[in-house]
DRENDO-1510 file (C-alpha; in Angstrom, 1 decimal, always signed):
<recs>
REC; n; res; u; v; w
REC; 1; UNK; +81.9; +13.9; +116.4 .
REC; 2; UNK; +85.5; +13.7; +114.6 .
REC; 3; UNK; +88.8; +14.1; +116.7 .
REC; 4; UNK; +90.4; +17.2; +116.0 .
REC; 5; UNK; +93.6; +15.9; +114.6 .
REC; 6; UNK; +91.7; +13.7; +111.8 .
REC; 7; UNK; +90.4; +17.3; +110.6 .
REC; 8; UNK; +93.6; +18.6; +110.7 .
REC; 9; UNK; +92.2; +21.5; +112.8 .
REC; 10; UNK; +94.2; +24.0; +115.6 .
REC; 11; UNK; +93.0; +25.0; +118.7 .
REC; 12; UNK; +94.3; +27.6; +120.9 .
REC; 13; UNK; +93.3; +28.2; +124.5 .
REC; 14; UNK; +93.8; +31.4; +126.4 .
REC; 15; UNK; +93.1; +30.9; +130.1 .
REC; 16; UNK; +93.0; +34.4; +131.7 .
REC; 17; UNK; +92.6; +35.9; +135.2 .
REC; 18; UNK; +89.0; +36.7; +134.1 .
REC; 19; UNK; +87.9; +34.6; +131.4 .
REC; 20; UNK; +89.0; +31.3; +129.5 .
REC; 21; UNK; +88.3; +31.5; +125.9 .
REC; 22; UNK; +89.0; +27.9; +123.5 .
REC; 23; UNK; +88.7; +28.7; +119.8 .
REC; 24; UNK; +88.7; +25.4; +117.2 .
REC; 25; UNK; +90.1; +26.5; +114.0 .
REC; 26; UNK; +90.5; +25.0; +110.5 .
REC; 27; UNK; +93.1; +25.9; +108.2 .
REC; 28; UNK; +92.2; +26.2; +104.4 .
REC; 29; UNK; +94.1; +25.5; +101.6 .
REC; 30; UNK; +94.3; +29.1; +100.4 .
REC; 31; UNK; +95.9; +29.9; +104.4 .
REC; 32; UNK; +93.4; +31.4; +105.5 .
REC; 33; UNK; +91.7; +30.2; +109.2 .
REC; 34; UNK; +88.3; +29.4; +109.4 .
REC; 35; UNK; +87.0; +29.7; +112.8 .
REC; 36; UNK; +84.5; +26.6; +113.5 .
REC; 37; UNK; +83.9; +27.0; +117.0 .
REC; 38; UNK; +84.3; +29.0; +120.0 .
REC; 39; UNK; +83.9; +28.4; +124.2 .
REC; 40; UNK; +84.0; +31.7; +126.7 .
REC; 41; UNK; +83.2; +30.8; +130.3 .
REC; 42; UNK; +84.3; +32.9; +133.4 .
REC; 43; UNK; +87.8; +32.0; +134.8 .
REC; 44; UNK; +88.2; +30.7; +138.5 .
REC; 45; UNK; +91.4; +29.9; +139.9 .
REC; 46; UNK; +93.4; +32.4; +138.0 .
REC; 47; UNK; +95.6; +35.8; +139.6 .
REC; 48; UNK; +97.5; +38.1; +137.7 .
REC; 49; UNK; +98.3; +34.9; +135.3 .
REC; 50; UNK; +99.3; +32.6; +138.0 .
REC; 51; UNK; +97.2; +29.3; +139.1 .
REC; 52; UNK; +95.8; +29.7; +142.3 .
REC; 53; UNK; +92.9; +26.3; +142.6 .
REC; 54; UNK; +94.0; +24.0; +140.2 .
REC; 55; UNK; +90.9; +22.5; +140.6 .
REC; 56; UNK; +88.6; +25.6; +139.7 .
REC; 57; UNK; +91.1; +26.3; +136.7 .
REC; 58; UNK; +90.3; +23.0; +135.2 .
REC; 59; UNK; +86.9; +23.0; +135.6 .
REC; 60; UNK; +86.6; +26.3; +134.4 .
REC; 61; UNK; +88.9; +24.9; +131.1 .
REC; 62; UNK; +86.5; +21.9; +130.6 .
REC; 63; UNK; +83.7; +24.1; +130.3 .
REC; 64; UNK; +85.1; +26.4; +127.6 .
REC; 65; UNK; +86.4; +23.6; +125.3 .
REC; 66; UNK; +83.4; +21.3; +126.0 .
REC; 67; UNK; +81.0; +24.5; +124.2 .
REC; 68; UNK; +84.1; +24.9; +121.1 .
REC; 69; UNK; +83.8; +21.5; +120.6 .
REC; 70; UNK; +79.9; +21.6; +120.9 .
REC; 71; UNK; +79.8; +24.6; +118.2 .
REC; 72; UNK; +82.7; +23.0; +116.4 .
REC; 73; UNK; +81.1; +19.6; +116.3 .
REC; 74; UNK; +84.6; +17.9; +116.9 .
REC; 75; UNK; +86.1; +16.1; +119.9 .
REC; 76; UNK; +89.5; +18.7; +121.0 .
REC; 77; UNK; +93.3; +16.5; +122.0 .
REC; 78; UNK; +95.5; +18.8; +121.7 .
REC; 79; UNK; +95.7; +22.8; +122.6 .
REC; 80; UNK; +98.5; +25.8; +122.1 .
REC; 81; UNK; +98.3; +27.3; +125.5 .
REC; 82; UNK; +98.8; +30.5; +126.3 .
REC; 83; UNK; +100.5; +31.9; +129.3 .
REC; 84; UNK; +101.4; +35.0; +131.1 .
REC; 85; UNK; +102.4; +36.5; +134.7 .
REC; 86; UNK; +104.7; +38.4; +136.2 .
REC; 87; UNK; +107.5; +35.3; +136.4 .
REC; 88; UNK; +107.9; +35.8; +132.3 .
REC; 89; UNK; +111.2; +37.7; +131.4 .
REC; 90; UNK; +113.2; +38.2; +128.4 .
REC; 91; UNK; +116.7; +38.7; +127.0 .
REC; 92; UNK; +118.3; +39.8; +123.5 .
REC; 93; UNK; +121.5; +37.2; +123.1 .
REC; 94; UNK; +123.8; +36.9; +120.3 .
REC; 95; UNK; +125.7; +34.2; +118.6 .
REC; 96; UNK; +128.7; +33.2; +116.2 .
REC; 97; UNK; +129.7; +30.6; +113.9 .
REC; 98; UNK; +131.6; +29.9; +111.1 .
REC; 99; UNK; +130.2; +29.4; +107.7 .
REC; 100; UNK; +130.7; +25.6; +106.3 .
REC; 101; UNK; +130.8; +25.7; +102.4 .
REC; 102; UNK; +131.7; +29.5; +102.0 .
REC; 103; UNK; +127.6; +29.7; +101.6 .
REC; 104; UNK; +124.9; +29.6; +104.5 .
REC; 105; UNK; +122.9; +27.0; +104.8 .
REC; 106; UNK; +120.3; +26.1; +106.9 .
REC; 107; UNK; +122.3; +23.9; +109.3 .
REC; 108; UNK; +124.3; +27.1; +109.8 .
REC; 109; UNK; +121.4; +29.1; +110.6 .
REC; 110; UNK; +120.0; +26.5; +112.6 .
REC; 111; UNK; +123.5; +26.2; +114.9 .
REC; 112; UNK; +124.4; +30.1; +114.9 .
REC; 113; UNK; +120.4; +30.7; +116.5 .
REC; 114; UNK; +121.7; +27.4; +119.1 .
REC; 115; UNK; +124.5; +29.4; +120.3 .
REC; 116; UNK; +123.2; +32.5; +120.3 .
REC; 117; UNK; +120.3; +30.9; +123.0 .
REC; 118; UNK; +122.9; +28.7; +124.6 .
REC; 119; UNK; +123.2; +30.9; +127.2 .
REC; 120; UNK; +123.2; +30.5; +131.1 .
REC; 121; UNK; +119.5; +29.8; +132.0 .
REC; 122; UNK; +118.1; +30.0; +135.9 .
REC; 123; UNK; +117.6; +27.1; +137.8 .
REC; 124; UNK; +114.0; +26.8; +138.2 .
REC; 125; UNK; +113.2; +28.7; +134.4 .
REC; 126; UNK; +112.4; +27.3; +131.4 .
REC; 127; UNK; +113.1; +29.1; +127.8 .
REC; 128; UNK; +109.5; +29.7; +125.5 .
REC; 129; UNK; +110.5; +31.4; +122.5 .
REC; 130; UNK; +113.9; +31.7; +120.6 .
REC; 131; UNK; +112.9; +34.6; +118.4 .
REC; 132; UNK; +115.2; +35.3; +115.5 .
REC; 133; UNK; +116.2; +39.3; +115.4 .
REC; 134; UNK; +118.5; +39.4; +112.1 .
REC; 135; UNK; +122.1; +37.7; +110.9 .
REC; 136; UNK; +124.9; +39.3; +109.9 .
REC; 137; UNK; +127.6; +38.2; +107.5 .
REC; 138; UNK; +131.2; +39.4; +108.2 .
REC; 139; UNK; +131.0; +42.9; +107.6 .
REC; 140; UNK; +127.3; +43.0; +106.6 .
REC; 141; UNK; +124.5; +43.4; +108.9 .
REC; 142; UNK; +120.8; +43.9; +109.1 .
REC; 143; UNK; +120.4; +40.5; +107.2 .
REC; 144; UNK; +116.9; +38.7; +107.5 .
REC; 145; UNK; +117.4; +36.0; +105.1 .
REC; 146; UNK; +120.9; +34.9; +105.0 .
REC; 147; UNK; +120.7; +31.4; +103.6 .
REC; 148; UNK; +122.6; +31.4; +100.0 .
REC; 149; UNK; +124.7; +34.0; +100.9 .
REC; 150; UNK; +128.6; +33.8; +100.6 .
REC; 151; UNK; +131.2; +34.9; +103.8 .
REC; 152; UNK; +133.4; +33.5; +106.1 .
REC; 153; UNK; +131.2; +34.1; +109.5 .
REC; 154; UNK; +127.4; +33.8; +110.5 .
REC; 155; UNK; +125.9; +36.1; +113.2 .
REC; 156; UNK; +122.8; +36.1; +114.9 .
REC; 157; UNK; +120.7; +38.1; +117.2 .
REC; 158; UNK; +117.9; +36.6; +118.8 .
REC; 159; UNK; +114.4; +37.9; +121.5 .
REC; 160; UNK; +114.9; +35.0; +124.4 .
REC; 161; UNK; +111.7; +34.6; +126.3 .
REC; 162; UNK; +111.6; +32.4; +129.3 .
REC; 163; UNK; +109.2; +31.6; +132.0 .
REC; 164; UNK; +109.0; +30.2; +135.9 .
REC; 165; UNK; +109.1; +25.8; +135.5 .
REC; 166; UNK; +106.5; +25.5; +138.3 .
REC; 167; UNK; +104.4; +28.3; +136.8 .
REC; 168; UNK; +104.5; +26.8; +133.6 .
REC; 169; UNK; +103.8; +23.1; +134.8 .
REC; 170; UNK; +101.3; +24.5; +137.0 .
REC; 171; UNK; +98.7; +25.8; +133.9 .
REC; 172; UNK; +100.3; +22.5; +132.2 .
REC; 173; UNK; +98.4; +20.2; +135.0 .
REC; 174; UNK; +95.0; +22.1; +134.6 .
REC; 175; UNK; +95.1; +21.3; +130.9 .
REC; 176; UNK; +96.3; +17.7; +131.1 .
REC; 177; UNK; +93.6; +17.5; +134.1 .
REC; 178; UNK; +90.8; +17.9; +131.1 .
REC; 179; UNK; +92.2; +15.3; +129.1 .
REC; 180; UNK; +94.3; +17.5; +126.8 .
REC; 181; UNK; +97.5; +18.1; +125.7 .
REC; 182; UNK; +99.9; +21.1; +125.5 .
REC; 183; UNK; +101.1; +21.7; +121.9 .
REC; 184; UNK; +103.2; +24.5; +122.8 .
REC; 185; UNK; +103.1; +27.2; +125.5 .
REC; 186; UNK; +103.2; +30.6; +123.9 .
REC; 187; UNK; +103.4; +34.2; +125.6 .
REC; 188; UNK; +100.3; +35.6; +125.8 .
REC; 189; UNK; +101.6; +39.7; +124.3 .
REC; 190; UNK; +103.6; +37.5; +121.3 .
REC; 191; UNK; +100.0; +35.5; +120.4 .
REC; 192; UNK; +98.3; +38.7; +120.8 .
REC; 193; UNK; +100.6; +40.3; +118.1 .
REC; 194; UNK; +99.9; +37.7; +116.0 .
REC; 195; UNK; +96.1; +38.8; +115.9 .
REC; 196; UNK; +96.5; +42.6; +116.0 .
REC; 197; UNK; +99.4; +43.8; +114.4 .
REC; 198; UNK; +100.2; +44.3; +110.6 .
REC; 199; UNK; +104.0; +43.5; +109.3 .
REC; 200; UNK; +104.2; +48.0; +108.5 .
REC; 201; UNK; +103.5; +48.3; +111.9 .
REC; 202; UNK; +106.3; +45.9; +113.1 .
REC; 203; UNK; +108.9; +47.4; +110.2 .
REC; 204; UNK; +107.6; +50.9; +111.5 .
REC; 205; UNK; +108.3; +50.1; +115.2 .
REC; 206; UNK; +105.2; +49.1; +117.4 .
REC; 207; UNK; +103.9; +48.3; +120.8 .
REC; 208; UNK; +101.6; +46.1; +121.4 .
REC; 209; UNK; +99.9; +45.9; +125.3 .
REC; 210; UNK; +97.1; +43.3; +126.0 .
REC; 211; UNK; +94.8; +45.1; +128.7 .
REC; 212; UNK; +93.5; +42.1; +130.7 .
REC; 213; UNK; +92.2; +41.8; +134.2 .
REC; 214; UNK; +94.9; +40.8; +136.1 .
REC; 215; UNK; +98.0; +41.8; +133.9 .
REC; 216; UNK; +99.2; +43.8; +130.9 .
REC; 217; UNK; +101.4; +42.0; +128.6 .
REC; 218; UNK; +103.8; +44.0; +126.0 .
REC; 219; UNK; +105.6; +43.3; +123.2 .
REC; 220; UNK; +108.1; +45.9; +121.4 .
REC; 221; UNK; +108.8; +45.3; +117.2 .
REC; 222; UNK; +110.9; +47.4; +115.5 .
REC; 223; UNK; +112.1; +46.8; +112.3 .
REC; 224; UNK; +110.4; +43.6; +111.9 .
REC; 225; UNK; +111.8; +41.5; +114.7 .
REC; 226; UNK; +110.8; +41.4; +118.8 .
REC; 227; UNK; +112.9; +43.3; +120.6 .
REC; 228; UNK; +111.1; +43.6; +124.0 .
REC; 229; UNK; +108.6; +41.8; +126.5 .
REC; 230; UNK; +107.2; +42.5; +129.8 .
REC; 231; UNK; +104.6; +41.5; +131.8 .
REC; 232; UNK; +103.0; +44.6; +134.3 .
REC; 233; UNK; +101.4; +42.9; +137.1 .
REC; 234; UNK; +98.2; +45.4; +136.9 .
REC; 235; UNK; +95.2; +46.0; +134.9 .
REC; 236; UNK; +91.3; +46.0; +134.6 .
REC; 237; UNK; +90.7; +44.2; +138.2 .
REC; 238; UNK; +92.4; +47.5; +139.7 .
REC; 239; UNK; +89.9; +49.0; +138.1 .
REC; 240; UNK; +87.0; +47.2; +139.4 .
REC; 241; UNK; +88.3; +47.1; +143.1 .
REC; 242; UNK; +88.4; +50.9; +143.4 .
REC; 243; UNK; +84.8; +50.7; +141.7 .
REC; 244; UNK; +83.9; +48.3; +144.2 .
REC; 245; UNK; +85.5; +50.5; +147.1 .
REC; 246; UNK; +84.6; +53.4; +147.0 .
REC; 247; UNK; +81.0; +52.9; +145.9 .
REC; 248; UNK; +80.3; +50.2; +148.6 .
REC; 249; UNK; +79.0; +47.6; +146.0 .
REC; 250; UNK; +80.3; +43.8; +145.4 .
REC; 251; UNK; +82.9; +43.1; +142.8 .
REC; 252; UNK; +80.8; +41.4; +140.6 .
REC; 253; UNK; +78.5; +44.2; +140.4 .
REC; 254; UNK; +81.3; +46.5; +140.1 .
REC; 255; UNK; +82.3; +44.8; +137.2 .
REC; 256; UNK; +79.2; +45.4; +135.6 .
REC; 257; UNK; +78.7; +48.7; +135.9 .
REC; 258; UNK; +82.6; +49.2; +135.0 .
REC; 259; UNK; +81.6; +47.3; +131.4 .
REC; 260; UNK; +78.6; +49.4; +131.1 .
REC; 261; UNK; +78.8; +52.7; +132.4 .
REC; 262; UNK; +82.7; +53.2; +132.9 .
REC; 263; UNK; +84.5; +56.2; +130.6 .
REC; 264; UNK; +88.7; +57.1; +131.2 .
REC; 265; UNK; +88.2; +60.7; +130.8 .
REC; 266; UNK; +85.4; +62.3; +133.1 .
REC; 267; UNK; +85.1; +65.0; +130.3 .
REC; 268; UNK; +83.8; +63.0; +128.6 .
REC; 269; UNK; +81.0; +62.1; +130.8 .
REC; 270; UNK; +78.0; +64.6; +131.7 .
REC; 271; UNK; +77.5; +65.1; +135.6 .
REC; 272; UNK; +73.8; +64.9; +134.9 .
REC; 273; UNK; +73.6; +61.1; +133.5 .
REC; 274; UNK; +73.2; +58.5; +136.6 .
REC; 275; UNK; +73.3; +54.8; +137.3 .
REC; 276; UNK; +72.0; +52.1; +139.4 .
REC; 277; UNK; +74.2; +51.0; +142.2 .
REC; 278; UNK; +73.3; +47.2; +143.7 .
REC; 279; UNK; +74.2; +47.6; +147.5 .
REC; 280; UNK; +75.8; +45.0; +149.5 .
REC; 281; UNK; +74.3; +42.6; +152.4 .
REC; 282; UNK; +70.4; +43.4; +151.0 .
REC; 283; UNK; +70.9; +47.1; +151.3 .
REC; 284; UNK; +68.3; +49.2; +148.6 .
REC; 285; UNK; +70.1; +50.3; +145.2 .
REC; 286; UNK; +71.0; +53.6; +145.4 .
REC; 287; UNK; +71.3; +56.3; +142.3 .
REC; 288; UNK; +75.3; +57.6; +141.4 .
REC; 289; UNK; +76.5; +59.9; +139.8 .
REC; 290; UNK; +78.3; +58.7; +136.1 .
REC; 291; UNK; +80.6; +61.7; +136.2 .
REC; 292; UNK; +81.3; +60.4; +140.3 .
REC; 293; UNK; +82.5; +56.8; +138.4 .
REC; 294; UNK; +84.4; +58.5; +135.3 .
REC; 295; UNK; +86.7; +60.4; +138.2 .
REC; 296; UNK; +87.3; +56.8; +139.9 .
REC; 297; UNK; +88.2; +55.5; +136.9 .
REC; 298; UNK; +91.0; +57.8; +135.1 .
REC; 299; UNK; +93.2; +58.1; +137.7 .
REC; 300; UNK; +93.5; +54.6; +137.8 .
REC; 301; UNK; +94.0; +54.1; +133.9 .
REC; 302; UNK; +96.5; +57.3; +134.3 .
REC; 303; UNK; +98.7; +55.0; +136.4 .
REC; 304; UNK; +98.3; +51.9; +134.1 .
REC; 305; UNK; +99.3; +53.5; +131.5 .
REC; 306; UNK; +102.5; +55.4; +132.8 .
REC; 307; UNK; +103.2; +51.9; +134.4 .
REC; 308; UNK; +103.3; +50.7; +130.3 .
REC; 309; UNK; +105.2; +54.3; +129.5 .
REC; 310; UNK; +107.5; +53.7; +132.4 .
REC; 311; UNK; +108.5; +50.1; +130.7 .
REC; 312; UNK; +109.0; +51.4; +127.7 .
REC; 313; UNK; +111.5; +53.9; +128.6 .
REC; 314; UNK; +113.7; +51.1; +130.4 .
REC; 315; UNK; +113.4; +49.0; +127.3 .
REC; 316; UNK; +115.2; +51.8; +125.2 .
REC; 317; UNK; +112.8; +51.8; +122.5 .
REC; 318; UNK; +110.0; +54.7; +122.9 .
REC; 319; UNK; +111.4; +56.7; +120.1 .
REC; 320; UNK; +112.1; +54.0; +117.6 .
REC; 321; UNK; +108.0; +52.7; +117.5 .
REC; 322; UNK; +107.0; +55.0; +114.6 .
REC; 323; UNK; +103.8; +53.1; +114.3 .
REC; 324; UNK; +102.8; +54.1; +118.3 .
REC; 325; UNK; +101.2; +52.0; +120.8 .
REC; 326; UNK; +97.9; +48.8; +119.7 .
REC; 327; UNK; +95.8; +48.5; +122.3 .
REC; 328; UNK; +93.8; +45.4; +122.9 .
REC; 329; UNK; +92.0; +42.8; +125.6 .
REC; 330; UNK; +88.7; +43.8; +127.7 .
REC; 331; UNK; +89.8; +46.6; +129.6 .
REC; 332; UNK; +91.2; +48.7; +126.6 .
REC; 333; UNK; +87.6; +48.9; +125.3 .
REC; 334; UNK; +86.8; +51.4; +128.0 .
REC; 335; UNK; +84.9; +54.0; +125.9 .
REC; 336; UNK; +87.8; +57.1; +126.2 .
REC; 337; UNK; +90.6; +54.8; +126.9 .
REC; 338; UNK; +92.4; +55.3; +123.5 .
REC; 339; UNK; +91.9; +58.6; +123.7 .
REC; 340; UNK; +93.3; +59.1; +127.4 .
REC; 341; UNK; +96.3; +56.9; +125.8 .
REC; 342; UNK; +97.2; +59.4; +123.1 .
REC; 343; UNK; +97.6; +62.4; +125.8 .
REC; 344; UNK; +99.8; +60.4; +127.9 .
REC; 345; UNK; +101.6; +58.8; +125.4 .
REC; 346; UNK; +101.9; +61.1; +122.9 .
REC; 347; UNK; +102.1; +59.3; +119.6 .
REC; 348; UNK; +99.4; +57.1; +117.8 .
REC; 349; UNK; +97.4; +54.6; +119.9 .
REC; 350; UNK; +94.5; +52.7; +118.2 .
REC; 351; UNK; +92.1; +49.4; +119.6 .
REC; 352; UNK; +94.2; +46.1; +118.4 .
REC; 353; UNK; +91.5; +43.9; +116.7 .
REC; 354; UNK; +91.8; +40.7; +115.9 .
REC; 355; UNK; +92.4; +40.1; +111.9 .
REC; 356; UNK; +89.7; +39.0; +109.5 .
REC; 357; UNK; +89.2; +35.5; +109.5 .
REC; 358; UNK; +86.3; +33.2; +107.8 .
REC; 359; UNK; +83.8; +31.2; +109.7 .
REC; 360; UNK; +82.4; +33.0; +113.1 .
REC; 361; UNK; +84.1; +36.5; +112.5 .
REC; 362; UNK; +81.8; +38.5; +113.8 .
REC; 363; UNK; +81.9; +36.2; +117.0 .
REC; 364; UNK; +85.5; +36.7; +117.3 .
REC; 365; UNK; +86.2; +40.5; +115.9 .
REC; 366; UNK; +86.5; +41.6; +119.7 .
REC; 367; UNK; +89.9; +43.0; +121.6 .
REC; 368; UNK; +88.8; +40.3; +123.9 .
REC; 369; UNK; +89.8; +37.4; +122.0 .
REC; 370; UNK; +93.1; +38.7; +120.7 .
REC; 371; UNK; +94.9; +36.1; +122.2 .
REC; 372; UNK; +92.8; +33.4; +121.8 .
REC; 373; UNK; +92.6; +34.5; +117.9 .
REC; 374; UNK; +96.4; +34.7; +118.2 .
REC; 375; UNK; +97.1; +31.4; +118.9 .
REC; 376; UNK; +95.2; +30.4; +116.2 .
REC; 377; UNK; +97.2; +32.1; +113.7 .
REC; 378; UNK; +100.6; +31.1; +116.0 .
REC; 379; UNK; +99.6; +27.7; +115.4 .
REC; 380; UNK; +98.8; +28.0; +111.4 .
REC; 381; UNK; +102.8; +28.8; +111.0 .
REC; 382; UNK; +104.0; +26.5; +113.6 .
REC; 383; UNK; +101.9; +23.4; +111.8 .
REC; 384; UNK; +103.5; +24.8; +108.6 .
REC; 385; UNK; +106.3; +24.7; +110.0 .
REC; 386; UNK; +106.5; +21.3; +111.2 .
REC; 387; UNK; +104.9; +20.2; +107.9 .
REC; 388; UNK; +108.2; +21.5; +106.2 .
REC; 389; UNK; +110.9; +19.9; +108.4 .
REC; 390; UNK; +108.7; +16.5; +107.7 .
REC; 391; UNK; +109.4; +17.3; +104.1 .
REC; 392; UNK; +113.3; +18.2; +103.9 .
REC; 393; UNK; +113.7; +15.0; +106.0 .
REC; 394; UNK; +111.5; +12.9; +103.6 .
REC; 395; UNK; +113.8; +14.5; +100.6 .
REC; 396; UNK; +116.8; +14.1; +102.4 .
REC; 397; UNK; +116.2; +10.4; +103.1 .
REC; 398; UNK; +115.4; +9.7; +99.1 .
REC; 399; UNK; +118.3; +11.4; +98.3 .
REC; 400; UNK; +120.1; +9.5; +100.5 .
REC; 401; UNK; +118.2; +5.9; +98.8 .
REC; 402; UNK; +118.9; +7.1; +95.7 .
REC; 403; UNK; +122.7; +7.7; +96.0 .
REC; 404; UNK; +122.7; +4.0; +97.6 .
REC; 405; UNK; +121.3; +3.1; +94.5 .
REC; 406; UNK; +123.5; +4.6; +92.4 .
REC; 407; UNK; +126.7; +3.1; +94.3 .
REC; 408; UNK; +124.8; -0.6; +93.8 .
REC; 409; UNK; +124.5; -0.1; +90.6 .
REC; 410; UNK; +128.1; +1.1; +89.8 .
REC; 411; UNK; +129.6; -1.2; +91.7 .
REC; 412; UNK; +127.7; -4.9; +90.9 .
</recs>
């Protein structure tokens, strides 16, 4: 079994209220991500994104990486995390600078996107993404490129993202507890959009909400860049508790017949078609009505989403997302849940599926592993990325050898 770093590989790990899903990844040399291995076990310890046993979490963690490794054949070191929960908030700053040489370079963009976060954190929060918007030069704005360009001053807009410390260290310890190591934390919604969404959609203007069990997390595009975030503290477990409630049957069995038999719209659902229904404390099954569990069930996704409308509205950006609403994560699966989303929002809403890749695609084409898949894909450009800097520091120290060089040469 090779280490993970000797094959170059990238593994992101998504631990949800529901489920923890590890997924090993290789990048190719055309770019493309070849999926080697994947681990999906049942989360324990999680609530609405927040660590409740550490304990339970890591146990849970070990058992998702130990099958991606198995499937993977490869021994994991390192992960990109994913994390969500009600604590995560965002901000839009701006920042100023003057332009060096007449022409921006990218020391310039690099200390106008310093300012423009150098803002007035918290005590007690921690900042996860600095998320360029666009620059503007003097008069000029709307720029997305701006190194090469001639002015006098550099602007910048940027999407801050922060996070709670202890939350953060929190999911950090059930990691580190399985012998691995952080990468990077990353926001669950951003990940998410790196799996589902198409660059027309962000240009156009897009939402993107992951459904999952124990929060929906949103991130707004428009015109390229993040403009929004938010975390909504409900989802599919609501879902499941009323199912639970109201027909007098355990939550794990509730679950089940939510996966199987659940629709949004009771319309859609014929009042002659039953179900099964396990009773609790050895009580006999008894026979329900499906229509009965449809009318449960859409009041409750009415409420989620006008709790993601409701967001929207105070973000100031409904009527700039052309492209309408990606759904994705288990509970937008729900057979009628697009549709229900369409009447309430009233523009476009589709299922967010997680791009084409190579290797196990058909294992990960499911709104499930959005996030998972998106850390994947987060990971391919942040590598890059790294890869880069490594370079212009490599070229910068030759250059710098070969001027020394040059002066010993002119001088002895």
């Amino acid at each position: 079994m090779t280490k993970a770093m000797d094959r170059k590989l990238i593994v992101g790990l998504d631990i949800g209220t529901s489920k923890i899903v590890a997924v090993v990844g290789e990048v190719l040399p055309d770019g493309q991500i070849n999926v080697l291995g994947v681990g999906n076990h049942a989360s324990r310890g999680m609530d609405k994104g927040g660590v409740n046993d550490l304990d339970s979490v890591a146990q849970s963690v070990q058992r998702a990486v130990d099958e991606a490794e198995m499937m993977a054949d490869c021994q994991v070191s390192a992960v990109y995390l994913a994390i969500s929960g009600r604590h995560v908030r965002c901000q839009n700053e701006s920042g100023m600078v003057p332009i060096n040489d007449a022409e921006v370079s990218q020391d310039d963009v690099d200390a106008v996107i310093h300012t423009a976060k150098s803002v007035q954190i918290p005590e007690g929060r921690r900042i996860l993404h600095v998320l360029p918007q666009e620059f503007g030069i003097d008069y000029q704005e709307g720029i997305k490129s701006p190194i090469g360009m001639s002015g006098v001053r550099l602007t910048s807009n940027v999407h801050l993202v922060t996070c709670a410390n202890d939350m953060a260290r929190n999911i950090i310890k059930c990691v580190e507890r399985c012998d691995l190591r952080a990468d990077q934390l990353i926001f669950s919604a951003l990940a998410s959009s790196y799996a589902v969404l198409t660059d027309d959609e962000k240009e156009l203007g897009v939402c993107v909400v992951d459904m999952g069990a124990g929060t929906m997390d949103m991130a707004v595009y428009t015109n390229g860049a993040l403009r929004h975030t938010a975390v909504i503290p409900a989802a599919g477990n609501q879902v499941t508790s009323d199912i639970a409630k109201i027909f007098r049957t355990p939550l794990s069995h509730a679950e089940e017949i939510k996966t199987r038999y659940a629709c949004a719209i009771k319309n859609l659902v014929s009042k002659e078609e039953s179900i099964e229904v396990p009773s609790v404390g050895g009580r006999p099954s008894r026979t329900m009505s499906r229509h009965t569990l449809a009318e449960v069930v859409e009041p409750r996704y009415q409420e989620l989403f006008e709790l993601v409308q409701e967001e929207l509205r105070k973000s100031g950006l409904e009527e700039q997302i052309a492209a309408g609403i990606v759904l994705t994560g288990g509970t937008a699966q729900m057979e009628g849940a697009i549709q229900f989303a369409e009447e309430i929002f009233q523009m476009p809403v589709r299922l967010g599926m997680p791009l084409p890749v190579k290797g196990l695609n058909d294992y990960v084409a499911d709104p499930r592993f959005a996030t998972a898949m998106g850390l994947l894909h987060y990971g391919k450009d942040d590598s890059a990325g790294r890869r880069a800097d490594r370079i212009s520091v490599g070229e910068g120290v030759s250059s710098l050898w070969s001027k020394l060089q040059s002066w010993f040469k002119g001088n002895f």
